[in-house]
C-alpha positions as CSV (number, residue, x, y, z in Angstrom):
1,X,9.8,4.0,-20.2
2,X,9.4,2.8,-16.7
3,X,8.7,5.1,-13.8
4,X,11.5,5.8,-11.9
5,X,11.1,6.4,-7.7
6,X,13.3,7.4,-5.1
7,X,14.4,4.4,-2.6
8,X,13.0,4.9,0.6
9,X,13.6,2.4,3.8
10,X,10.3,1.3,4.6
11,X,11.8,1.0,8.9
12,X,12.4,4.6,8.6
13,X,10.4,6.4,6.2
14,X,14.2,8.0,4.3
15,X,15.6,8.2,1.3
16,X,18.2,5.7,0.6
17,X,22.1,6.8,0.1
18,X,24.8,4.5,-0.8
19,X,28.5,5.4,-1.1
20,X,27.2,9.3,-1.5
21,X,24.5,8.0,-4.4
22,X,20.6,8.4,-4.2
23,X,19.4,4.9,-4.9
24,X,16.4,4.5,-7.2
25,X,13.5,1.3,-8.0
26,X,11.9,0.9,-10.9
27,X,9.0,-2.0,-12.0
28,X,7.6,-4.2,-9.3
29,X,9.7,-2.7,-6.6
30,X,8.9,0.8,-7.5
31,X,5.2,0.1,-7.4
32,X,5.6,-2.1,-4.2
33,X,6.2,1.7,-2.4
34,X,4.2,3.4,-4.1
35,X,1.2,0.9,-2.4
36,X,3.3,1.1,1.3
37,X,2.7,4.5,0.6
38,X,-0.9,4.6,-0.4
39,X,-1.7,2.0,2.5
40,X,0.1,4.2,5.6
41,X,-1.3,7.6,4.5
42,X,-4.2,8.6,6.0
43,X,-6.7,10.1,4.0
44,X,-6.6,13.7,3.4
45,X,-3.6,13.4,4.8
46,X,-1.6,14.9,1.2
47,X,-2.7,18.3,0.3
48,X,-2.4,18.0,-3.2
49,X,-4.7,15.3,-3.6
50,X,-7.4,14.9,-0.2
51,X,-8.7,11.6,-1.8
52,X,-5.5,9.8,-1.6
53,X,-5.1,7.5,1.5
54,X,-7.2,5.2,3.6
55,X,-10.0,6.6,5.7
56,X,-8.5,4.7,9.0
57,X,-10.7,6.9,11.7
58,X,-13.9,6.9,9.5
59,X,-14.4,3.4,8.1
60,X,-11.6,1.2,9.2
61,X,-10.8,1.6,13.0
62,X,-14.8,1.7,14.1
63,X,-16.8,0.2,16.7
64,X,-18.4,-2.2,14.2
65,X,-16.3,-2.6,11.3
66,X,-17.8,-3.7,8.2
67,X,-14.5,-6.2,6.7
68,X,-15.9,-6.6,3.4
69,X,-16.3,-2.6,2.6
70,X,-12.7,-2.5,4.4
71,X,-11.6,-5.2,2.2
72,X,-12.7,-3.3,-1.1
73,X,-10.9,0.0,0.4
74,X,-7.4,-1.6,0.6
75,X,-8.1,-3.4,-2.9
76,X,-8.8,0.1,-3.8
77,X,-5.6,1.6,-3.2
78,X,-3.3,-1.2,-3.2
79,X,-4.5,-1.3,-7.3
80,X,-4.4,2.6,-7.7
81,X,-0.6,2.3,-6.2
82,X,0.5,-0.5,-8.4
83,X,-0.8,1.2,-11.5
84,X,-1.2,0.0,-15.1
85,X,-2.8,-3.3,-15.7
86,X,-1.5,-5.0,-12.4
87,X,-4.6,-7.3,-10.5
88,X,-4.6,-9.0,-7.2
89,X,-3.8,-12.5,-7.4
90,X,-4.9,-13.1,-3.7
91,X,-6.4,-10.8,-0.9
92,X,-6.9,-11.6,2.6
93,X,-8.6,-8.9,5.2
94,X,-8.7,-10.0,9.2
95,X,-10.0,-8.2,11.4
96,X,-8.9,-9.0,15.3
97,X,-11.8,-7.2,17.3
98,X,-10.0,-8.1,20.7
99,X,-7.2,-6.5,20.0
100,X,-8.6,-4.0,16.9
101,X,-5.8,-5.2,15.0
102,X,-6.4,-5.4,10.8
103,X,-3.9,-7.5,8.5
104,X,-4.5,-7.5,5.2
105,X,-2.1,-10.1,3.2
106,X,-2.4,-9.8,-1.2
107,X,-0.4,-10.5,-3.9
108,X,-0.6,-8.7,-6.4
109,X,0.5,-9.7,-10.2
110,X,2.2,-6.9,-11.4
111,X,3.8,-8.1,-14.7
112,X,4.4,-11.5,-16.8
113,X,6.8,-12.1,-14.6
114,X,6.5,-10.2,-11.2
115,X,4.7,-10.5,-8.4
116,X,4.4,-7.7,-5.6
117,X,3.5,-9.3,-2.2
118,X,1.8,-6.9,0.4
119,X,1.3,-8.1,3.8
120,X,1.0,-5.5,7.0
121,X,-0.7,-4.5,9.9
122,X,-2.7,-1.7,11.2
C-alpha cells in the first residue's frame, strides 16, 4: 500500500480543504512534500528526530562554502524524503557568493513512470 500524506500548499505551509474535505497525495506527489519538507527544515529543528533537516547556519550559509559537501547534503535528504528505491536523475547545486543565494535544481526518478522535479532557492 502506498503512503498516504496530508495536502499541504507549499505558498502557505496549510493543510488543504476542499468543499469541507481534507485532501490527501499519494506516490510521486506525496514524496515530492515530504523532500519540500526535508529541504526547508532546519536541522534540529523537529524534536523527535534532531538529525532531520539541513544544517543551513553550519555548513551551508558560511563564509566559504564548500558546494560539493553542500551538494552531497541536499542529495542526502532530497533521497531520504523520497524514500524507497527512488535516485536522482540530475542534480545541480549553485552557489551565488554576491548575493549568498543557493539553487539547487534535481530530478529525481521516483518510479517507472514518475519523475519528481525539485528546483528552489535558499
Amino acid at each position: 500500500m502506498a503512503a498516504v500524506d496530508r495536502k499541504i500548499d507549499q505558498a502557505t505551509g496549510e493543510f488543504v480543504v476542499e468543499n469541507g474535505r481534507l485532501q490527501l497525495v499519494t506516490g510521486a506527489d506525496a514524496a515530492g512534500q515530504r523532500i519540500f519538507a526535508r529541504l526547508h527544515t532546519l536541522i534540529r529543528e523537529w524534536f523527535s528526530d534532531l538529525s532531520f533537516g539541513i544544517p543551513f547556519v553550519t555548513d551551508v550559509f558560511v563564509s566559504a562554502p564548500q558546494l560539493n559537501f553542500i551538494s552531497g547534503i541536499f542529495k542526502t535528504e532530497i533521497l531520504a524524503g523520497a524514500g524507497g528505491t527512488s535516485f536522482l536523475k540530475s542534480f545541480d547545486a549553485t552557489i551565488d557568493t554576491s548575493t549568498r543565494v543557493l539553487t539547487v535544481d534535481s530530478e529525481v526518478q521516483f518510479s517507472e513512470d514518475e519523475t519528481i522535479t525539485v528546483s528552489e532557492t535558499f
